[in-house]
C-alpha positions as CSV (number, residue, x, y, z in Angstrom):
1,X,0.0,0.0,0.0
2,X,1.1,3.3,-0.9
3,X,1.9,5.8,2.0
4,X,2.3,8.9,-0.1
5,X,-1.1,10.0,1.2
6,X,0.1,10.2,5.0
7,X,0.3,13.6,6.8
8,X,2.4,14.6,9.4
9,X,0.8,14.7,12.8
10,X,-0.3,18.4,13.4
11,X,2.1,20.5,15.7
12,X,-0.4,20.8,18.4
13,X,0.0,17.5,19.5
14,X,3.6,18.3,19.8
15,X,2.9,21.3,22.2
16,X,0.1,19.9,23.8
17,X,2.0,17.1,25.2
18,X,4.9,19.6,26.2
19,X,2.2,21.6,28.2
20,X,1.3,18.7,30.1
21,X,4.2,17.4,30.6
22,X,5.5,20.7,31.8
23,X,2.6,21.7,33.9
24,X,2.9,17.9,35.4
25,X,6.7,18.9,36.2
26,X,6.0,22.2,37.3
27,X,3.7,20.7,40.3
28,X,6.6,18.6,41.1
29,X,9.0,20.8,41.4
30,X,8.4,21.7,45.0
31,X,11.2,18.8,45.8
32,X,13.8,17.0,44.6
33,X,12.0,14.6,41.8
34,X,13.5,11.4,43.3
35,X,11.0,12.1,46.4
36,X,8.1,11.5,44.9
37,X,6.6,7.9,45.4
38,X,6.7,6.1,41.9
39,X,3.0,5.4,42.1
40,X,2.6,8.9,42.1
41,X,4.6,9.2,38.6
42,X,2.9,6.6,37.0
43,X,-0.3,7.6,37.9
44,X,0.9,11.1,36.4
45,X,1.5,9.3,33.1
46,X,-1.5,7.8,32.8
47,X,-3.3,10.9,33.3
48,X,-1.2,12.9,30.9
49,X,-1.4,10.1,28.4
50,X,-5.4,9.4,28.5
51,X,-5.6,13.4,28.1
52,X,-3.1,13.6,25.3
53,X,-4.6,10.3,23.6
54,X,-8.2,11.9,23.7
55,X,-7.1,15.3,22.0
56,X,-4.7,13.8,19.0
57,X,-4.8,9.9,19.5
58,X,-3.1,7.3,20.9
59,X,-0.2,8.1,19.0
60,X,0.5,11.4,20.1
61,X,0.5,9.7,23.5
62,X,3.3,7.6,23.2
63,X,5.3,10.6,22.0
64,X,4.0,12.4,24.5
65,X,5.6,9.4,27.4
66,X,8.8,10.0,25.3
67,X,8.8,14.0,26.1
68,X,8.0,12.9,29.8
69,X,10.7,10.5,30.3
70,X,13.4,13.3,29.4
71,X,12.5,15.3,32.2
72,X,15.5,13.5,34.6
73,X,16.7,9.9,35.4
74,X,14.3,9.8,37.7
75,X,11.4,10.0,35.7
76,X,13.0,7.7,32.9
77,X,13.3,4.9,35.4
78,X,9.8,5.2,35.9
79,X,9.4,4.0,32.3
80,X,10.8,0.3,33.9
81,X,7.7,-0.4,35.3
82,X,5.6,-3.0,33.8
83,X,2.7,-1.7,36.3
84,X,2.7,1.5,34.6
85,X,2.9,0.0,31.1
86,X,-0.2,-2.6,32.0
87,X,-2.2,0.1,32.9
88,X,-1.3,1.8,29.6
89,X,-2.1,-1.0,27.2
90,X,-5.7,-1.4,29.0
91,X,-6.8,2.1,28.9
92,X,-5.3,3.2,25.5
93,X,-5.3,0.2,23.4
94,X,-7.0,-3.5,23.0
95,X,-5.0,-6.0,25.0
96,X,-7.0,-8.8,24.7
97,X,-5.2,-11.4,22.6
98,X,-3.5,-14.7,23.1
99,X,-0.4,-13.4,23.1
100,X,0.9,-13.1,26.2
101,X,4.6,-14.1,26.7
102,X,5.7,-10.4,26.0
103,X,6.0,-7.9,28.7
104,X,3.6,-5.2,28.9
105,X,6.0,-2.0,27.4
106,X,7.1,-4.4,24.4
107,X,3.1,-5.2,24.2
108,X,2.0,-1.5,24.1
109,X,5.1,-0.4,22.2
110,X,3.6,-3.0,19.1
111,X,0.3,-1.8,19.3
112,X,1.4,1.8,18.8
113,X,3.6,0.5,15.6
114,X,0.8,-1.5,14.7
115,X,-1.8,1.8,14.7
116,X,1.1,3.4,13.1
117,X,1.7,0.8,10.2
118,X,-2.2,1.3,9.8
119,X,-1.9,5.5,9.1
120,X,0.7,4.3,6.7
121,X,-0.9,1.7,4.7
122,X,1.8,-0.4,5.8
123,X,0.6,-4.6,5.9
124,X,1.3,-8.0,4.9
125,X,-1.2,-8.7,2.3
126,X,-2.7,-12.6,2.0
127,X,-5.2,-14.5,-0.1
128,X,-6.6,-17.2,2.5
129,X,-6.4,-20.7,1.2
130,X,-9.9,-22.9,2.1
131,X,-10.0,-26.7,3.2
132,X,-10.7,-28.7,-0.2
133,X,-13.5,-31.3,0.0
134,X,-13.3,-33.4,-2.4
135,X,-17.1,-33.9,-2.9
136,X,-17.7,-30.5,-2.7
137,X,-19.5,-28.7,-5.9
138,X,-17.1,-25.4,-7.0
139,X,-20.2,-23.5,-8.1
140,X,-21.3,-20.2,-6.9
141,X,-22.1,-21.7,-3.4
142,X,-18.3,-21.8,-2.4
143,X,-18.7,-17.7,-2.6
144,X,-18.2,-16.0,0.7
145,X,-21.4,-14.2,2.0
146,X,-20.0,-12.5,4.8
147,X,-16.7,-11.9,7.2
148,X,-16.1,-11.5,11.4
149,X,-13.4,-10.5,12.7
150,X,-11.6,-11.2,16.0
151,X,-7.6,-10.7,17.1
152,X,-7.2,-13.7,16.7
153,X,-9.8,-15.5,13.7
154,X,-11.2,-14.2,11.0
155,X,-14.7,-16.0,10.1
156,X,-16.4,-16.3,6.7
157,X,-19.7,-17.5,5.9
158,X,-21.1,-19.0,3.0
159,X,-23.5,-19.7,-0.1
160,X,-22.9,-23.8,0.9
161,X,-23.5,-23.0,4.5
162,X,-20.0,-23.7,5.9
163,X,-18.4,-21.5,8.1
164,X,-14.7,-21.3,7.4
165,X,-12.4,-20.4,10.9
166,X,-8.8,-18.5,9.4
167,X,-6.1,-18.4,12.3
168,X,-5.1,-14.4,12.1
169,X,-1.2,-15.0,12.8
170,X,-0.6,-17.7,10.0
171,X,-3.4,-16.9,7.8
172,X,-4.3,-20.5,7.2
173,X,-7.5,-22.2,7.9
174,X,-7.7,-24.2,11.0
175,X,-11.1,-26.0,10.6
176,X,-14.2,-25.9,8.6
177,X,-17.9,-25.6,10.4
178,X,-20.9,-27.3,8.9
179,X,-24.9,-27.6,10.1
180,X,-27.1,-29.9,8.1
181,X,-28.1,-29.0,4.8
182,X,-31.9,-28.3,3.9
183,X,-32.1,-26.6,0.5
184,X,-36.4,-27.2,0.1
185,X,-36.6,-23.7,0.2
186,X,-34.2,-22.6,-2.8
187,X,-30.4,-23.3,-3.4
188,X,-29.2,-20.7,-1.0
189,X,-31.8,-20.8,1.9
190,X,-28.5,-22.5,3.9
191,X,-26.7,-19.8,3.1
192,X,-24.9,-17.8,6.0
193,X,-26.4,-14.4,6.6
194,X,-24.2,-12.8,9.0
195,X,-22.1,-14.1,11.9
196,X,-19.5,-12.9,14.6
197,X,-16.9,-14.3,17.0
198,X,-16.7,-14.3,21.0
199,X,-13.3,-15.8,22.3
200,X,-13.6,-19.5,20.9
201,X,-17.0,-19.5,19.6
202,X,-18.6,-18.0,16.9
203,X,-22.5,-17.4,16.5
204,X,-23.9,-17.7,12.9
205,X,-27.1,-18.1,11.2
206,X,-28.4,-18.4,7.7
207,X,-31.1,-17.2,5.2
208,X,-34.0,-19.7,6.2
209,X,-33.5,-18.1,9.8
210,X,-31.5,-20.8,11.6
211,X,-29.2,-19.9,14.9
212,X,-26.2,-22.0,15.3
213,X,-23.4,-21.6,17.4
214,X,-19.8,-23.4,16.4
215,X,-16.9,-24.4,18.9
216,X,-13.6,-23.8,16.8
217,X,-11.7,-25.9,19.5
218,X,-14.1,-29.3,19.0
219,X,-15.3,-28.6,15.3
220,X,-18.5,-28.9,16.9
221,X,-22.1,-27.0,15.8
222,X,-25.2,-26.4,17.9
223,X,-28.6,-25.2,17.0
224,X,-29.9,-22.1,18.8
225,X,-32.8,-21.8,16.9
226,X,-35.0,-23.1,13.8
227,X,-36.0,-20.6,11.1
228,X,-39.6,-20.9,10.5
229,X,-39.9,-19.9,6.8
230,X,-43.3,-19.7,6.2
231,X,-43.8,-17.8,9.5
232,X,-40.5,-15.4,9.2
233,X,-39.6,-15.2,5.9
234,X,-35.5,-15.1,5.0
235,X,-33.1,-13.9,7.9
236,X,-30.8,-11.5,5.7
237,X,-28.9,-9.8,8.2
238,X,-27.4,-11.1,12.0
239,X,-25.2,-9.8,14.4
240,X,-24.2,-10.4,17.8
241,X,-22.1,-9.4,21.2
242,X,-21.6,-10.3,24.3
243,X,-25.1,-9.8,25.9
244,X,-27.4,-10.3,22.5
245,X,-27.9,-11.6,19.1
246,X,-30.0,-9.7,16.6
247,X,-31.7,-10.9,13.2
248,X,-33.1,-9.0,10.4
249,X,-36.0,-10.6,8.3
250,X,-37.5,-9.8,5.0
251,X,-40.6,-11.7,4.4
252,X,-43.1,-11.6,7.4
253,X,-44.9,-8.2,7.8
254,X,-44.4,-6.9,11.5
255,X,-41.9,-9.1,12.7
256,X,-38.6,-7.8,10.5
257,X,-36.5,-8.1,14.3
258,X,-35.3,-10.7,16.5
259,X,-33.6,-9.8,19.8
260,X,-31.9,-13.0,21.8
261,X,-30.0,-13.0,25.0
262,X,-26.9,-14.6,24.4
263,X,-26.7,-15.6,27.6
264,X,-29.7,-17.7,28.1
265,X,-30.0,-18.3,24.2
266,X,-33.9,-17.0,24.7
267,X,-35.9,-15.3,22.1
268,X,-37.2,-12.3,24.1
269,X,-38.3,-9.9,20.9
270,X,-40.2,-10.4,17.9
271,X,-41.3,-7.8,15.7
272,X,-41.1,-4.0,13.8
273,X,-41.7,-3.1,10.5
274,X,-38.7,-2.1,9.0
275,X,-38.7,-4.4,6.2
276,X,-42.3,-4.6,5.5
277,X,-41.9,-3.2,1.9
278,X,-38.6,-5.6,1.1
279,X,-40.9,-9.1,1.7
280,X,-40.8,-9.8,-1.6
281,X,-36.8,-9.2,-2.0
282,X,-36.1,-11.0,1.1
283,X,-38.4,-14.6,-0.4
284,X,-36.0,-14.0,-3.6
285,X,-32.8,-14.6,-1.5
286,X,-33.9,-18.1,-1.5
287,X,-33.0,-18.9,-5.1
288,X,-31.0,-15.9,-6.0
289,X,-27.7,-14.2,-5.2
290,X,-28.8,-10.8,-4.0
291,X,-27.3,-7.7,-3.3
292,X,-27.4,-5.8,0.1
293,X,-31.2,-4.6,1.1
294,X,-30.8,-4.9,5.2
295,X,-28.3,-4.8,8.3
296,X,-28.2,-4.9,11.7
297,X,-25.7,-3.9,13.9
298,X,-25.2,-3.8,17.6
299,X,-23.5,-0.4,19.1
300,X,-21.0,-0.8,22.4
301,X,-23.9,-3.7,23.7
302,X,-26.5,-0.7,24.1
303,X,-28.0,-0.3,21.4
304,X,-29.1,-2.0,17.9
305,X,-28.9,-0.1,14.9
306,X,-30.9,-1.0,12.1
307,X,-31.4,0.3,8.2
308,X,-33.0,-0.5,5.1
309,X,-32.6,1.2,2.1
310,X,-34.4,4.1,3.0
311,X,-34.5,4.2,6.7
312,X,-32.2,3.7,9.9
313,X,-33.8,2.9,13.1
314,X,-31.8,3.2,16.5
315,X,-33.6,0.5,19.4
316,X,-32.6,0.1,22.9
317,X,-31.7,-3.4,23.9
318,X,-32.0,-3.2,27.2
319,X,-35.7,-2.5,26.8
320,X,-35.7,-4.9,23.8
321,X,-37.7,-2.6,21.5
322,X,-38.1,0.9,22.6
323,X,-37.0,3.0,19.6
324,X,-34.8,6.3,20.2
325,X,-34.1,7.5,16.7
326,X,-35.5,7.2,13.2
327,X,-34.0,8.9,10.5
328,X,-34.8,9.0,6.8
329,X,-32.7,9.5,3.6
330,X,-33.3,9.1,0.2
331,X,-31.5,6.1,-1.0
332,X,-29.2,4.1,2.0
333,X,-26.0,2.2,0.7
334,X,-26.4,-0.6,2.9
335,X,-23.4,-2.2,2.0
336,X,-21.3,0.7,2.6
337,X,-23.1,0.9,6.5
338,X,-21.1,0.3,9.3
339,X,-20.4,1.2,13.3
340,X,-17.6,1.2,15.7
341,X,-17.5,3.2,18.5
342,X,-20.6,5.2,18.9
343,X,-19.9,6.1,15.4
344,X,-21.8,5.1,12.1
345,X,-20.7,5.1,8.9
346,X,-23.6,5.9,5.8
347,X,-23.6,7.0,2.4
348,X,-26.8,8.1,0.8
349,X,-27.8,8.4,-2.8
350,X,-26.2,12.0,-3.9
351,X,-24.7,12.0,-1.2
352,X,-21.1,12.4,0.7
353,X,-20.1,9.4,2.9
354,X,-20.4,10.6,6.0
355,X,-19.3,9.5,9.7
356,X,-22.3,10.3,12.6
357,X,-23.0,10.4,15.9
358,X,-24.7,7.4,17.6
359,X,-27.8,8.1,18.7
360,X,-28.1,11.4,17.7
361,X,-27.5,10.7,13.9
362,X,-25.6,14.2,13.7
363,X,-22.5,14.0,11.3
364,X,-19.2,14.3,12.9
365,X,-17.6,14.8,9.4
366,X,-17.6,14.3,6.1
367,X,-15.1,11.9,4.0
368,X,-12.8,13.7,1.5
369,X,-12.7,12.8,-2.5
370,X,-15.1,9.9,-2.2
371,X,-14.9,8.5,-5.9
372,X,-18.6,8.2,-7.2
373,X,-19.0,4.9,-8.8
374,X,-21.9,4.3,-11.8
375,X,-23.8,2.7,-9.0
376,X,-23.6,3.7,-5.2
377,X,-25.2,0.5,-4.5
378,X,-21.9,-1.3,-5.5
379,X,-20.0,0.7,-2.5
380,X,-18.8,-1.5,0.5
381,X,-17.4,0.1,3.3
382,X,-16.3,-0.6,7.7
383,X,-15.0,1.1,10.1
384,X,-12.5,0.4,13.2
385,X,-11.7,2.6,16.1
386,X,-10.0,5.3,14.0
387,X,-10.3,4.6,10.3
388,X,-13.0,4.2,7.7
389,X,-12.8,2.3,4.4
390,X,-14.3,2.4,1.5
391,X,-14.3,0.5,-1.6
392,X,-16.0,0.2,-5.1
393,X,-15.6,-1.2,-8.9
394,X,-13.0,-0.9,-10.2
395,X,-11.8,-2.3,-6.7
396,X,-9.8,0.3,-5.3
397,X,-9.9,0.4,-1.5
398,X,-9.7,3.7,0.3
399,X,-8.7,4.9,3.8
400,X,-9.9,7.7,5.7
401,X,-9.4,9.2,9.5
402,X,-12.9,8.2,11.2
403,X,-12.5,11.2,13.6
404,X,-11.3,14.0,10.4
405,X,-12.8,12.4,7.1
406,X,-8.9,13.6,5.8
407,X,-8.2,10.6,3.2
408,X,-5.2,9.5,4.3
409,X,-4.0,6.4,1.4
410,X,-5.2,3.8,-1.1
411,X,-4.7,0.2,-0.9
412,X,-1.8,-1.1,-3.2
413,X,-3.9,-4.5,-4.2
414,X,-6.8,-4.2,-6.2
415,X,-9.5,-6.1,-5.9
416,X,-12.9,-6.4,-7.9
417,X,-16.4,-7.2,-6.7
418,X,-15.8,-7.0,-3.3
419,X,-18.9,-8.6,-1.6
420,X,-18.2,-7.7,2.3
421,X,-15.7,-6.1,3.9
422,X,-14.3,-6.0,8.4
423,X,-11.6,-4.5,9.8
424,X,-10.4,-4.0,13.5
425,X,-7.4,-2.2,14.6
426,X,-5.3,-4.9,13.4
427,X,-6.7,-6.3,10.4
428,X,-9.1,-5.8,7.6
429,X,-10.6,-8.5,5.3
430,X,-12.7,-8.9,2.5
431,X,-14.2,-11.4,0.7
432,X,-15.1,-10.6,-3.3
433,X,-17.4,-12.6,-6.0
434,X,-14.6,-14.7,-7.2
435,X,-14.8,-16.9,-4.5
436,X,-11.4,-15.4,-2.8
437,X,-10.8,-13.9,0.5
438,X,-8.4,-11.5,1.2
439,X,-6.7,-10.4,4.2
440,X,-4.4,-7.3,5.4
441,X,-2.5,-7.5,8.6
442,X,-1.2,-4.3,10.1
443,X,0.5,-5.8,12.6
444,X,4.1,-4.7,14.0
445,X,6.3,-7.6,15.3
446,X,5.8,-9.6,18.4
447,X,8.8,-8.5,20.7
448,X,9.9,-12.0,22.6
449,X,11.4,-9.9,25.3
C-alpha cells in the first residue's frame, strides 16, 4: 500500500503534550523529583497520556511518554515499570489477545507500531487458502457471503452454509464448520447471513433463519434456533455481542427483528416493521444471489442499529424494543453501512459518505474525495476505532481518519467485486465474487522480550 497520502501529525499534538508534561513537572517541582513515590509518577502518566490520547490519538500519546521520560533519570526509570505500562495498554489500546509471553511495554510499544503501520498503509497482504473437499461442488455456493473478525480468527460464511475459521497470525485455515443442509426452500436458503466471534465461539445463522453456534476448538455446531420460513420469511442480516444476538427478516410483515439473550439463548423480541416493503426481496434470497437490502448492527452492547434502504432505526436493547431515533434518507448504501465506536458510517444516494454520531444521527464529518461509482449501490465500506474504508468497482480500496474524514492512502492490491468487507485495529478483510478472500495485517512484530 502506498503511503504517499500520509500527513504529518499536526504541531499541536507536539505542544500539547509539552504543556502537560510541563505543567505535570511544574507541580513537582516543589522537591527534589526522586522524592516522589513512583506510584505517584505513574499515575501522572497515565493521566497525561489518556488526556493527550483523547485530544490527538493514541499516538501522540506515546510521544508524549517519550517527552516525559526526558524530564530527569528519575522519571525515565519510571518507564521500567511493567505496572505503569499494563495500565497503559488497557486504557489506550485492545489488550485482549492470546499473546501473552511479551511484557507489557514491548506489548504496548507494538500496538502503537501497529496503529502506526495502519496510518501508513503499511501490511502484509494474504489471499486465504480454504480446506478442499473433495465432494464438494465449486459453483457459486463456495462464494463468501460475509466476514467477522476477532484478534485472533477471521470467520467467513457462506453460499454452501459452511463457516470457514482462518487463524489471524498464520493466515491458514484451522477448521471448517458445517450444520445440516436443507435446500427445500431454494439453493441458497442455507446460506450464511451474518455471523460474529466471541473468544472461541462463533455465533452464525443463515437465510431460512436458523441460529447456530460453532466451537472452533471441537469442530463442533449447535442449533440455537429453527428458522420458520413460512412464519418469518429469510433472515438476511445477524449480528451479535456479548449480551445479545440480533436478526433482520424480510418476508413476514411486522416481525422484521429478533432480539436473543446470548446468555440464556432465549428469544425475548419479535417484531417492527422495518422491512415490510422488502418481503418480496427478502423470499428472492432463496434462489437468487442478492445484493445488500438490510443490516443490523449492535453499538457498544447498548443499542441495535438497524437500516433498510431508506430508513435507519436506532432500538434500545436493554428494553428490547423501545426506539430512540428514526432517521430517513433518500437512498441508503447498505453495504457501505457500518459502526464502531458510537460512530456510524452511511452514504446516501447524492450524497457524501459521512461519519455520525450514535444516537443522535448528527455527522461528525464528512469523507474527503469519495470516488462516485456508476452505482452507489456497489459501494462497501467498515469502520474500526480510528479509520473508515471504502471500496467500489473498479476495486480500489480507500482509507480515511474516522474522527477528520482527511483521506489518508489507497490500498496497493486491487481487488474487484468485493462482496463484504471487516476490519479491527489490526486487520481488515474482504471477501469478493470470485470466491477469494483477502486479508491485510497491520501488525508490527511480536517483541519476545
Amino acid at each position: 500500500m502506498s503511503d504517499r497520502h500520509h500527513r504529518p501529525a499536526s504541531p499541536s499534538i507536539a505542544s500539547s503534550s509539552r504543556r502537560i508534561v510541563g505543567s505535570t513537572a511544574g507541580a513537582a517541582a516543589g522537591g527534589p523529583s526522586d522524592s516522589l513515590p513512583i506510584e505517584f509518577l505513574e499515575a501522572v502518566a497515565v493521566d497525561m497520556a489518556i488526556k493527550v490520547a483523547t485530544e490527538n490519538g493514541p499516538l501522540a500519546a506515546g510521544r508524549a511518554l517519550v517527552d516525559m521520560f526526558l524530564v530527569c533519570s528519575y522519571w525515565r526509570n519510571v518507564s521500567a515499570s511493567e505496572n505503569l505500562w499494563e495500565i497503559l495498554c488497557n486504557c489506550l489500546w485492545d489488550s485482549r489477545e492470546r499473546q501473552i509471553e511479551i511484557s507489557w511495554r514491548a506489548k504496548f510499544v507494538r500496538f502503537h507500531a501497529t496503529l502506526s503501520n495502519f496510518r501508513q498503509g503499511k501490511a502484509r497482504y494474504l489471499t486465504l487458502q480454504m480446506e478442499e473437499d473433495d465432494d464438494e461442488d465449486f459453483s457459486v455456493i463456495r462464494r463468501c457471503t460475509c466476514l467477522a473478525l476477532s484478534n485472533e480468527f477471521l470467520a467467513a460464511g457462506f453460499y454452501d452454509g459452511a463457516v470457514r475459521i482462518f487463524d489471524t497470525c498464520t493466515g491458514s485455515c484451522i477448521c471448517t464448520l458445517r450444520h445440516e443442509q436443507d435446500y427445500v426452500f431454494g439453493l441458497y436458503s442455507s446460506a450464511i447471513a451474518g455471523l460474529c466471534l466471541d473468544n472461541k465461539e462463533v455465533v452464525y445463522a443463515s437465510v431460512r433463519g436458523s441460529l447456530l453456534t460453532g466451537d472452533i476448538g471441537t469442530k463442533k455446531c449447535t442449533s440455537v434456533y429453527s428458522g420458520n420460513v413460512i412464519e418469518d420469511g429469510a433472515l438476511i442480516s445477524f449480528a451479535g455481542s456479548k449480551t445479545w444476538w440480533v436478526g433482520l427478516y424480510a418476508g413476514s410483515p411486522g416481525q422484521s427483528i429478533r432480539i436473543w439473550s446470548s446468555e440464556t439463548r432465549e428469544l425475548l423480541y419479535r417484531g417492527g416493521n422495518l422491512l415490510d416493503d422488502d418481503a418480496m426481496l427478502g423470499w428472492r434470497t432463496f434462489i437468487e444471489l442478492a445484493d445488500h437490502f438490510g443490516k443490523v448492527r449492535i453499538v457498544n452492547d447498548t443499542l441495535l442499529l438497524a437500516a433498510s434502504r431508506t430508513k435507519l432505526t436506532i432500538i434500545d436493547l436493554e428494553t428490547h424494543g423501545t426506539i430512540v431515533n428514526v432517521e430517513w434518507h433518500q437512498q441508503i448504501t447498505i453495504g457501505a453501512l457500518d459502526v464502531a465506536c458510537n460512530r456510524l458510517l452511511t452514504v446516501a444516494m447524492y450524497e457524501a459518505a459521512q461519519i455520525l454520531r450514535i444516537p443522535a444521527l448528527d455527522e461528525l464529518c464528512k469523507l474527503e474525495h469519495v470516488l462516485a461509482a456508476d452505482d452507489y449501490t456497489k459501494l462497501i465500506g467498515t469502520m474500526n476505532s480510528r479509520h473508515a474504508l471504502l471500496t467500489s468497482d473498479p476495486g480500489f480500496l480507500n482509507v480515511w481518519d474516522a474522527l477528520t474524514g482527511t483521506h489518508l492512502y489507497a490500498f496497493r492490491e486491487q481487488v474487484k467485486g468485493i462482496h463484504d468487507l471487516v476490519a479491527n485495529d489490526m486487520f481488515v478483510a474482504a471477501c469478493s465474487r470470485d470466491s477469494t478472500v483477502h486479508f491485510w495485517d497491520f501488525t508490527a512484530p511480536r517483541s519476545p522480550h
